[in-house]
VEXTORLUM-318259 format. One record per residue (C-alpha): residue number from 1; residue in one letter; x, y, z. Coordinates in steps of 0.25 Angstrom, whole numbers. Each point is the difference from the previous one (the first is absolute). Layout:
BEGIN
> NUM;A;X;Y;Z
...
END
This chain:
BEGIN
> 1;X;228;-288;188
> 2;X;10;-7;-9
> 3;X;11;9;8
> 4;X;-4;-5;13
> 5;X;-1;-14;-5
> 6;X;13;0;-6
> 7;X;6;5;13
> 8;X;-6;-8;9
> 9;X;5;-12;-10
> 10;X;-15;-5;-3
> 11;X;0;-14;-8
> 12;X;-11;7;-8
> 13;X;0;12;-10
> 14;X;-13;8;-6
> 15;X;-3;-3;-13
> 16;X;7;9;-12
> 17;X;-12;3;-5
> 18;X;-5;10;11
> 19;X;7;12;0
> 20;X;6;8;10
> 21;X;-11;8;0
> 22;X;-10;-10;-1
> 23;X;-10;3;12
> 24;X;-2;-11;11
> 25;X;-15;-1;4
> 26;X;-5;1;14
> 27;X;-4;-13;6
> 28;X;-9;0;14
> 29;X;6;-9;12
> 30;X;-9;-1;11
> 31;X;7;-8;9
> 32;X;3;5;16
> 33;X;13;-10;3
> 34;X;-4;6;16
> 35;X;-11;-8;0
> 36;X;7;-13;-5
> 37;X;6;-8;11
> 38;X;15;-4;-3
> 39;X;4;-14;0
> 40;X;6;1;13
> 41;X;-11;2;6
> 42;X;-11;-11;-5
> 43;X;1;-13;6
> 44;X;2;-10;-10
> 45;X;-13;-9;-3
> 46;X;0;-13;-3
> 47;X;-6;-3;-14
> 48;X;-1;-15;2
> 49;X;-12;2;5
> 50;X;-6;7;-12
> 51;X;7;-10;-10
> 52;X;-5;-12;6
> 53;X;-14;4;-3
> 54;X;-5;-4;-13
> 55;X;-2;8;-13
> 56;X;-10;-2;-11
> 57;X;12;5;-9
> 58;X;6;-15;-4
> 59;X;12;4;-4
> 60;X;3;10;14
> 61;X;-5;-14;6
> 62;X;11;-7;-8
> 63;X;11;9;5
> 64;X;-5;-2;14
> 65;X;1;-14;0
> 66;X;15;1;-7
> 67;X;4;9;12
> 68;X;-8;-11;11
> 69;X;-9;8;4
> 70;X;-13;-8;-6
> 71;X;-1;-14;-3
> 72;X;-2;-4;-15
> 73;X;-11;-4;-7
> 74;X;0;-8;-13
> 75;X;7;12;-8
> 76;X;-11;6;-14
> 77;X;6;-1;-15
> 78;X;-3;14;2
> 79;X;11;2;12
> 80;X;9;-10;-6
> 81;X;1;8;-13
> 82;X;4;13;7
> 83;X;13;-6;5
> 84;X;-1;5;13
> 85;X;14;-2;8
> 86;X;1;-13;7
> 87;X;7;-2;14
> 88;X;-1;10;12
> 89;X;8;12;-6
> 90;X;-5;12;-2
> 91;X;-1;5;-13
> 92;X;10;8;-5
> 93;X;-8;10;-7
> 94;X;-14;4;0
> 95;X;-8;7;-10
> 96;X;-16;3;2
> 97;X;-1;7;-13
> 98;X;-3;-14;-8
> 99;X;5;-11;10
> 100;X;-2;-12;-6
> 101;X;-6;3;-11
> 102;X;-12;8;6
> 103;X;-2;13;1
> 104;X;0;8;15
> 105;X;0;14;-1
> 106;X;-8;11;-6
> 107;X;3;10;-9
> 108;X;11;11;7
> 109;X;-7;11;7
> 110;X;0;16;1
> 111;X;0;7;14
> 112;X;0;12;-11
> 113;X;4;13;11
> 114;X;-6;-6;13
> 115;X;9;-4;12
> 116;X;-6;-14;0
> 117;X;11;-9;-1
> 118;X;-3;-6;11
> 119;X;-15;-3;-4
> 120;X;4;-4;-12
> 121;X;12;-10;6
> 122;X;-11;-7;9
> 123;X;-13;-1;-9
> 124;X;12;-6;-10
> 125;X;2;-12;8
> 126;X;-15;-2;5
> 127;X;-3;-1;-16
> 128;X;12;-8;-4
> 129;X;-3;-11;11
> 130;X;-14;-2;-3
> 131;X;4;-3;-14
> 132;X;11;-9;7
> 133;X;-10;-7;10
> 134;X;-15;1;-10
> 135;X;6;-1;-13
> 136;X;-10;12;-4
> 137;X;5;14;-7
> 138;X;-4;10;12
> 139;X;3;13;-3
> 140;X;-2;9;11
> 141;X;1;16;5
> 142;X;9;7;7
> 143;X;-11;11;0
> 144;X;-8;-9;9
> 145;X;11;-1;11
> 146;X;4;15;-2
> 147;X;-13;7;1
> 148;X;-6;-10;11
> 149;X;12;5;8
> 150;X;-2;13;-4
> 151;X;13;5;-2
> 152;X;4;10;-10
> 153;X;10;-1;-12
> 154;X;11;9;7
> 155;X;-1;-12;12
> 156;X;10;-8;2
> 157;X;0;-15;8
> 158;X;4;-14;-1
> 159;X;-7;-13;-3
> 160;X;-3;-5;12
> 161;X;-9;11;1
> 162;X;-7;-5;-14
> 163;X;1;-13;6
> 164;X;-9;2;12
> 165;X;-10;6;-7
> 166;X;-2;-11;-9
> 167;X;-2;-9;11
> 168;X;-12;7;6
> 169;X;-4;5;-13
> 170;X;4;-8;-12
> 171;X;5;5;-13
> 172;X;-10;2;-13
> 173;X;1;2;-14
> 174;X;1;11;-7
> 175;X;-14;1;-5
> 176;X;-5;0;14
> 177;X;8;11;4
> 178;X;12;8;-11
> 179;X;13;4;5
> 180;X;2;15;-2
> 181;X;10;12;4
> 182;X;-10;11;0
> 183;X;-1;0;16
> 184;X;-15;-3;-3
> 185;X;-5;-13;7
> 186;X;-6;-10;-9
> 187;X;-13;-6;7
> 188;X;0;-13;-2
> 189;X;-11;-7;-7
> 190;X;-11;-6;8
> 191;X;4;-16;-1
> 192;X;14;1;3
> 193;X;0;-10;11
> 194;X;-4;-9;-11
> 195;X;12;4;-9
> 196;X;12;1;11
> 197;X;11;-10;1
> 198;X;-1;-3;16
> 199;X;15;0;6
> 200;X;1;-8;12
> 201;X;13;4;3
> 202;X;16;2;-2
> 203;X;12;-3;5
> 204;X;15;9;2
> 205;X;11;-4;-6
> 206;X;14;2;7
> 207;X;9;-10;-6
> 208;X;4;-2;-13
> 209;X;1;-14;-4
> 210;X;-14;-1;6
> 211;X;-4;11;-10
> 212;X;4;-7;-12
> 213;X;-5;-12;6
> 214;X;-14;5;2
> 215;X;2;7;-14
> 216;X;3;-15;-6
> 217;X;-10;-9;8
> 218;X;-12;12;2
> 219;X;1;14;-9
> 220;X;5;13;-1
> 221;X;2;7;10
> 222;X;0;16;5
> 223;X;13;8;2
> 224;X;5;14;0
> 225;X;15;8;-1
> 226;X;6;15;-1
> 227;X;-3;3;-15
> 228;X;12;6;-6
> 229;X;1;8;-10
> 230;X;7;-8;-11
> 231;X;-11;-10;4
> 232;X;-10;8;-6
> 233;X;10;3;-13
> 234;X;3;-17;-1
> 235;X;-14;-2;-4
> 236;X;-4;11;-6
> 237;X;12;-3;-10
> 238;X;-6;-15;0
> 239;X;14;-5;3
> 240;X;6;-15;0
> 241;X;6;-8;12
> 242;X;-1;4;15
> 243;X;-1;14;7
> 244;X;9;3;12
> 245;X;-1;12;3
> 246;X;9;13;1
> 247;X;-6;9;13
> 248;X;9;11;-5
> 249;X;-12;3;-11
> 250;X;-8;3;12
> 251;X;-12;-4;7
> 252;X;-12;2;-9
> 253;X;-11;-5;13
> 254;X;-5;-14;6
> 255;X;-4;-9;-9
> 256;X;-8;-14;0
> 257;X;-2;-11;-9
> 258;X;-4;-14;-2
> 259;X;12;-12;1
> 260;X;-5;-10;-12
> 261;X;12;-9;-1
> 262;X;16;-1;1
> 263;X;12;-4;-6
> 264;X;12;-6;9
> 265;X;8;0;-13
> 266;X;-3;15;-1
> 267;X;1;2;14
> 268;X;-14;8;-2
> 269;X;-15;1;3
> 270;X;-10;2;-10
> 271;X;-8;11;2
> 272;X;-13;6;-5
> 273;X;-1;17;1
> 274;X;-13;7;-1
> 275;X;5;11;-10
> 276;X;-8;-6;-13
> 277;X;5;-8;-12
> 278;X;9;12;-3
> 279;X;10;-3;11
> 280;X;8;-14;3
> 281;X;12;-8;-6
> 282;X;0;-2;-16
> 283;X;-9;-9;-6
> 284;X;-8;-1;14
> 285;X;-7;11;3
> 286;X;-5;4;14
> 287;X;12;-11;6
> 288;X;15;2;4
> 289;X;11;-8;6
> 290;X;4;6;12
> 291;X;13;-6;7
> 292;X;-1;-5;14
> 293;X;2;10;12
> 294;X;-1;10;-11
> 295;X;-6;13;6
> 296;X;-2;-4;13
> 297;X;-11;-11;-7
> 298;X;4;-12;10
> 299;X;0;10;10
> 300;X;-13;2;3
> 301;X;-12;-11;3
> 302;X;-8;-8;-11
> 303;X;-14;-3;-2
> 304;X;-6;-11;-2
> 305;X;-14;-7;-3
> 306;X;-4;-14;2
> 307;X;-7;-9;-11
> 308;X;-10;-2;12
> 309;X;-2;15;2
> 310;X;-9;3;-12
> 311;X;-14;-1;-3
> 312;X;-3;1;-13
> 313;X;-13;8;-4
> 314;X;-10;-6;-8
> 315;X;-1;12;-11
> 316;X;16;-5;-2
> 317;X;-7;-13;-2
> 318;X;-10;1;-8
> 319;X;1;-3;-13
> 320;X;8;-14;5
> 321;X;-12;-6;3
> 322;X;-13;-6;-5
> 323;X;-10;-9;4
> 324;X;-4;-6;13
> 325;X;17;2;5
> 326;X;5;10;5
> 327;X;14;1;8
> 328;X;-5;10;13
> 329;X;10;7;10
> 330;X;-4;-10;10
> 331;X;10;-9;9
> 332;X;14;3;4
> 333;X;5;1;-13
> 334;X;-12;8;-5
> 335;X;-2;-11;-11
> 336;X;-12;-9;2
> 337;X;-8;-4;-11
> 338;X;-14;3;1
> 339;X;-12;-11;-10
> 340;X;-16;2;1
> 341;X;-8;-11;-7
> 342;X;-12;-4;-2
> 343;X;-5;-11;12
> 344;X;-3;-14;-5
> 345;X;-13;2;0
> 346;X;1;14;-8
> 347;X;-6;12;4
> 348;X;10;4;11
> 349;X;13;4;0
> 350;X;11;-5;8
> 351;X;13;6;4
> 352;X;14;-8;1
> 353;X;14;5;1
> 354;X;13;-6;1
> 355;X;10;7;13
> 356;X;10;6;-6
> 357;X;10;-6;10
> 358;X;-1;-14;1
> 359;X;-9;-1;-14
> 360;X;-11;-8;6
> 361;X;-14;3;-7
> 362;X;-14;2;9
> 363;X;-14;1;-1
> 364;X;-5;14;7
> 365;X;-14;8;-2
> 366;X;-10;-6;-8
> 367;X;-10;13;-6
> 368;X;-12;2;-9
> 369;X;-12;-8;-7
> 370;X;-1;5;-13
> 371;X;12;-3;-8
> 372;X;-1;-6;-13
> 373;X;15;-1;-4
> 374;X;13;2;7
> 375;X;3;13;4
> 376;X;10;10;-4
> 377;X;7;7;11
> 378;X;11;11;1
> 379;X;7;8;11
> 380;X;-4;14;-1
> 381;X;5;15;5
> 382;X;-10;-1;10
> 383;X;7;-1;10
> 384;X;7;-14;-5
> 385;X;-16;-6;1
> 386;X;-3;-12;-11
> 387;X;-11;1;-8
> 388;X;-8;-8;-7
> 389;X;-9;0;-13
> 390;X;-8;-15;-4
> 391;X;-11;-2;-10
> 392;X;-13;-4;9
> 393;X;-9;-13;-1
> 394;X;-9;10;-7
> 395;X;11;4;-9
> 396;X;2;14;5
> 397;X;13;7;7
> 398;X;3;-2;15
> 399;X;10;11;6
> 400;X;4;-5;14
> 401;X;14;6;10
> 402;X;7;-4;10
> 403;X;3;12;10
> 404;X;14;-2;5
> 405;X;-3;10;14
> 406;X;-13;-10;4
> 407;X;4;-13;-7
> 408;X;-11;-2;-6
> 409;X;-6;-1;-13
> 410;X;-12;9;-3
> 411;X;-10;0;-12
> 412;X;1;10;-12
> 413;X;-12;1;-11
> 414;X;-5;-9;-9
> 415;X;2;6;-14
> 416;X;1;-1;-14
> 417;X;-7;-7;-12
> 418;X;-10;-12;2
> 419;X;8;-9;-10
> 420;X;14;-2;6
> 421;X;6;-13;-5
> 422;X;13;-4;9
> 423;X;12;5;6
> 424;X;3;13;-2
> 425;X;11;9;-1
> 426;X;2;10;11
> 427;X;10;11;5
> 428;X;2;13;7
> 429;X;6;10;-10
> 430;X;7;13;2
> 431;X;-11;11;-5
> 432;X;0;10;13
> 433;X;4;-4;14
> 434;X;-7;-11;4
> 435;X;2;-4;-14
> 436;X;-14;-6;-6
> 437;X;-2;-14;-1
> 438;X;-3;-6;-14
> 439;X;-8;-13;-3
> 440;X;-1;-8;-13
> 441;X;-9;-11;-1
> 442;X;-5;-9;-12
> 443;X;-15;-1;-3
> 444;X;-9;-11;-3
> 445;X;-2;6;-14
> 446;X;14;-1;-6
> 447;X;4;16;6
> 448;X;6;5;10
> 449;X;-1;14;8
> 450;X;10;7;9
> 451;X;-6;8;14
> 452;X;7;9;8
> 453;X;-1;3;15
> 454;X;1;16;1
> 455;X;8;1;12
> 456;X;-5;15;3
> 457;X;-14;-6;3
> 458;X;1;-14;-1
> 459;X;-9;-3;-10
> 460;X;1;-11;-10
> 461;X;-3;4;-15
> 462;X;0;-7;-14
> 463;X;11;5;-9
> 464;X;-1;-8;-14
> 465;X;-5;-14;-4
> 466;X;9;-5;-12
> 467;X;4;-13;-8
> 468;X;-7;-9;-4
> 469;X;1;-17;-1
> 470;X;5;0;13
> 471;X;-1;-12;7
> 472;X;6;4;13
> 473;X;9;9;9
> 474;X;10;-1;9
> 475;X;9;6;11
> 476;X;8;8;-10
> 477;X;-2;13;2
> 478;X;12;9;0
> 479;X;2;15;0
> 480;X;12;4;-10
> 481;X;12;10;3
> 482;X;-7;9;-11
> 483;X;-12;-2;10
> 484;X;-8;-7;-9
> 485;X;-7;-14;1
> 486;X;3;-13;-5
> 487;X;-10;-12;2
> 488;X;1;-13;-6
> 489;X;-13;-9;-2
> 490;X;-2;-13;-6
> 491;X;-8;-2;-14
> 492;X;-11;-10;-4
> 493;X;11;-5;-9
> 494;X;7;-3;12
> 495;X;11;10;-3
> 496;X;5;10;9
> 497;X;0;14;-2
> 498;X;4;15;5
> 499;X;-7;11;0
> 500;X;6;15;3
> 501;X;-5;11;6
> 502;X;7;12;-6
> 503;X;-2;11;14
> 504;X;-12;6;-2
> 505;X;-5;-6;-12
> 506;X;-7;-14;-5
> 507;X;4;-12;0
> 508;X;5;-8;-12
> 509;X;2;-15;-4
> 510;X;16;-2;-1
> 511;X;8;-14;-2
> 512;X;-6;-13;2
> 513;X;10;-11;5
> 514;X;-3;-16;5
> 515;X;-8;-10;-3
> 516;X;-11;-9;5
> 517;X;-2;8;13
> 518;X;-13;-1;6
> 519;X;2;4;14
> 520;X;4;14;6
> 521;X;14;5;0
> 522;X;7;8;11
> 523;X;12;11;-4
> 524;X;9;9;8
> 525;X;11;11;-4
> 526;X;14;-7;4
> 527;X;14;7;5
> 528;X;6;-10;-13
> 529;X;4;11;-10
> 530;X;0;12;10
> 531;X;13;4;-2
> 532;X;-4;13;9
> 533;X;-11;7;7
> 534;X;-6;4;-11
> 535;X;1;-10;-10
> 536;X;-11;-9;-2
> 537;X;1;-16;4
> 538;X;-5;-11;-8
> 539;X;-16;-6;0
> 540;X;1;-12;7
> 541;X;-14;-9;-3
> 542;X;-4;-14;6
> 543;X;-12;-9;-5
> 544;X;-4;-15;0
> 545;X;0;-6;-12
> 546;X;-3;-16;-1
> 547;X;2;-2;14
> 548;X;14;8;0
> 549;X;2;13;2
> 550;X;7;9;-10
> 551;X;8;11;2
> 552;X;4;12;-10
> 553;X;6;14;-1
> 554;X;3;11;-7
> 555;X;10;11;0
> 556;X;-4;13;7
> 557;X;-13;8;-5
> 558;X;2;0;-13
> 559;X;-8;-13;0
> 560;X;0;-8;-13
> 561;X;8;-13;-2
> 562;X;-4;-7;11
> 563;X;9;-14;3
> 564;X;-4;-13;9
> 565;X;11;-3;10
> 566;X;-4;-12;5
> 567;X;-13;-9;4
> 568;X;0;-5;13
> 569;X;-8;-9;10
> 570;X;-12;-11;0
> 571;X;-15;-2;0
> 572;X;2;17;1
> 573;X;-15;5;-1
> 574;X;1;16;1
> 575;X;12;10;4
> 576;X;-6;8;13
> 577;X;12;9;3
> 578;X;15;4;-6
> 579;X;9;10;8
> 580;X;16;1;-2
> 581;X;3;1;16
> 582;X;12;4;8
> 583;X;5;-13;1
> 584;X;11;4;-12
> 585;X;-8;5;-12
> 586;X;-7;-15;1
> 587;X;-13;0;-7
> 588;X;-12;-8;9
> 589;X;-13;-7;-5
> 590;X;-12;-4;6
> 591;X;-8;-11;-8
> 592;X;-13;-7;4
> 593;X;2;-15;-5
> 594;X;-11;-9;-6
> 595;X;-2;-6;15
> 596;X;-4;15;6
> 597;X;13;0;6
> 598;X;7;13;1
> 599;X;17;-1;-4
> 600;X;10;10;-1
> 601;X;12;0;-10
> 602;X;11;7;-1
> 603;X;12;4;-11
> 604;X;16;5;2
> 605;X;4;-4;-13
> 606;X;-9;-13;-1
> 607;X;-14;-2;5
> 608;X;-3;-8;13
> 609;X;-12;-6;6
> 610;X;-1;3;13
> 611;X;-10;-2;11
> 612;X;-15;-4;0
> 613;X;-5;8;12
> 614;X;-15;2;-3
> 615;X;-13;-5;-5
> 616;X;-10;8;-9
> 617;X;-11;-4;-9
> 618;X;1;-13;-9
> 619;X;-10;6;-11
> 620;X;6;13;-2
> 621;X;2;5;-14
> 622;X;1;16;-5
> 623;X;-14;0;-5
> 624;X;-6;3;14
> 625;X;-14;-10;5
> 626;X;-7;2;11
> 627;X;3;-17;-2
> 628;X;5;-8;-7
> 629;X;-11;-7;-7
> 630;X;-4;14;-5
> 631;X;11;-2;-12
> 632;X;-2;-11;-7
> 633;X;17;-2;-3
> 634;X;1;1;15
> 635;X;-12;-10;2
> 636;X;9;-9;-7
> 637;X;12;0;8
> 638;X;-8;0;15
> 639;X;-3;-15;-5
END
């Protein structure tokens, strides 16, 4: 290699440290260049249309309305402190690894010794835009496309294969369905429709200054090239600088990848290999600059997927959301917001949701006629249905669903103890497939007991009663990455606290935080301190104090010092709902006022009050009544 190289007048060497015996290891292609047009003979499309439509991503709006292609809107603190380029130039150089001062992209993966380049090259950028578009981490598997093609390892292709499989089919996560290079099928689990990323559809890419203008104003995009040799030996020798290649070191196959970025001052793409963490430029692994027109890489057509082509699943979502609010992959940009509260006359349970499009809230379906306190509703994995879990006016639990096939909701049982005492916290976690739901729920003695939903025969059981002064709960149930549970509750004292759930084991009182609480608190797991896929965000916990409500966090799951970030909002009476939505990271409340009104708030860097779009009970309080003149505080504040 070094004598090819240094005939061929490379502008790269390897490294001293390898020797000449030093034995390069085999890398798998995948890619079959027959079955990838040329540019010459794709029409070019016109990508106005694409970048004329918005995008939840504020920043990607941002770059739009610089190149004209949206109008502005009254730029955030957040989007005014990323320095986004002003005027309609393009950017000179784009980089999807930590663009403005987010992350984008997972970790670097390993195709290991399958010919799946081209699996790997489309999944890539499904992944990448849904992070883009959604803001959530969504790891998802290329063993879901490869075996639902049912291809083997030695079978070569090109993304636009992947690409139309995805769009009948979706794309799910790992845990539904592994990749693996035995030539064994993986069956996936039996709630993958729940679990898949819904691709809409992609676009061909045949001129280059639309590529890197879709690159800048929507996402990475798919791309492959004649793998040379020496290409393999650049990053496996974690070199500096831009490859160009030298075809005298010989054709080692087809290859593709994903295009994350590029440099006009390099004169080079960004790109993202399947070949592991093992293999890319030095201090980068997994990534190379490859120079343009390089190994035939501008010679054959590009991939891409539109911010509006993805449908996030709700087991990407889930720990983003808690309370009566969730963020549904409904409407034209699979971002409406979905709120069920409490009628003003109590007992029912009424639906609103904001279109996602023009942002406009509206009452729907009104349900049930036993609910005792708001309910606390999530998306589940079956098949993307909601469900919902409220303490009844008898003070037990309700479980009801909405079908998405009928459209319908549809009563689930009546269960639990006979003491439930307010909101309660609810999820569906990831033990088996469907994974179980888990229910936490304060008592009217001072305790609280956890049940569980055993998804093999759906039936509710008890699994501890613990604590103890407890004055109330809340929508703060969340599964850890550990798999454990955390759950925060409020005191008699009027503190907060946490409790944990080591997996498999009891529960045990941890830190207590706050002060003069007596109302319930709502907590999600944020994308704030998720430097990856597999690092845990922060805790992000809402509840009205004194006609305000507060808002604290605390760092990842090692849950301890937890820190106030800001009180917000008048005549405030309890916090329904807190999600962190699409719309840029934002994070969105829903607060029921002193009046009964129903408003929702929302935070880039600061908190804003937003609209009042509904009306629920003026009596409510977390210690649930069948009415108000029941309790005598209550009593009180109906006069």
């Amino acid at each position: 290699m070094r004598r090819i190289l240094a005939a061929g007048k490379a502008n790269w060497t390897i490294d001293a440290k390898f020797g000449d015996e030093t034995a390069l290891p085999k890398y798998a292609h995948g890619a079959d260049l027959s079955k990838i047009p040329k540019v010459a003979a794709v029409p070019r499309i016109d990508i106005s249309v694409e970048l004329k439509k918005e995008t939840s991503n504020a920043f990607l709006r941002q770059q739009r309305v610089n190149a004209g292609f949206l109008k502005p809107l009254p730029i955030s603190p957040k989007v005014a402190a990323a320095h986004v380029a002003a005027g309609g130039t393009p950017a000179a150089s784009v980089d999807w690894r930590n663009r403005w001062g987010w992350p984008w992209l997972t970790s670097p993966k390993d195709q290991l010794n399958c010919e799946s380049c081209w699996v790997f090259s489309a999944v890539g950028v499904v992944e990448a835009q849904t992070r883009i578009e959604h803001c959530y981490w969504s790891l998802r598997s290329e063993g879901d496309v490869h075996d639902g093609l049912g291809v083997k390892c030695a079978q070569t292709g090109g993304p636009a294969t992947a690409f139309e499989w995805m769009k009948t089919n979706g794309v799910a996560d790992p845990g539904c369905r592994a990749y693996e290079t035995t030539d064994t099928p993986v069956p996936p689990t039996p709630d993958r429709d729940g679990r898949t990323v819904k691709l809409a559809d992609y676009v061909s890419l045949s001129n280059i200054q639309d590529q890197k203008n879709w690159i800048d104003m929507v996402g990475p995009i798919s791309a492959c090239f004649t793998c040379y040799y020496d290409w393999e030996t650049f990053g496996f020798t974690h070199q500096t600088g831009v490859y160009s290649c030298n075809p005298s070191s010989g054709v080692a196959g087809g290859h593709c990848i994903v295009i994350v970025g590029y440099d006009d001052a390099r004169q080079a793409w960004l790109v993202r290999n399947s070949w592991g963490a093992g293999w890319g430029m030095a201090g980068s692994p997994g990534y190379i600059w490859m120079g343009y027109g390089q190994a035939d890489i501008d010679a054959y057509t590009k991939y891409g997927v539109a911010g509006s082509a993805v449908n996030p699943d709700p087991w990407t979502k889930r720990r983003n959301h808690s309370g009566n609010f969730i963020e549904s992959g409904d409407g034209p940009y699979n971002r409406n917001f979905e709120v069920w509260a409490l009628t003003p006359t109590g007992d029912a349970v009424e639906h609103y949701w904001r279109d996602g499009s023009t942002l406009a809230w509206a009452a729907a379906e009104i349900q049930g006629n036993d609910a005792g306190a708001m309910p606390t509703v999530t998306g589940t994995t079956y098949d993307r249905n909601f469900e919902m879990v409220y303490p009844t006016t008898s003070r037990r639990l309700h479980h009801r669903y909405f079908d998405q096939a009928s459209g319908k909701w549809f009563d689930a049982p009546i269960f639990g103890p006979t003491n439930v005492n307010g909101v309660v916290g609810f999820i569906q976690g990831d033990f088996g497939a469907p994974g179980n739901f888990e229910v936490v729920t304060a008592l009217t003695d001072g305790t609280m007991c956890h049940w569980w939903r055993n998804e093999a025969n759906m039936a509710w059981a008890q699994s501890a009663v613990f604590g103890s002064g407890v004055a109330m709960g809340g929508a703060t149930l969340i599964q850890r990455f550990d798999r454990g549970l955390d759950y925060v509750c409020v005191n008699n004292d009027g503190t907060m606290q946490r409790y944990f759930r080591v997996l498999n084991g009891g529960w045990s009182a941890e830190e207590k935080f706050g002060s003069g609480i007596h109302s319930s608190p709502v907590m999600i797991r944020s994308e704030f301190g998720e430097s990856n896929e597999t690092a845990p965000g922060n805790y992000e916990l809402c509840v009205a104090v004194n006609g305000q409500f507060q808002h604290w966090w605390t760092g990842g799951e090692a849950a301890a010092h937890w820190t106030m970030d800001a009180a917000f909002g008048t005549n405030i009476r309890q916090v329904l709902g807190l999600i962190e939505s699409s719309f840029g990271f934002d994070l969105e409340l829903i607060a029921l006022l002193n009046d009964g009104s129903i408003q929702h708030f929302w935070r880039d860097n600061v908190w804003h009050a937003g609209p009042i779009f509904g009306k629920g009970p003026v009596y409510l309080n977390i210690p649930i009544v069948t009415h108000p003149l029941e309790h005598p505080a209550l009593a009180e504040e109906v006069k």
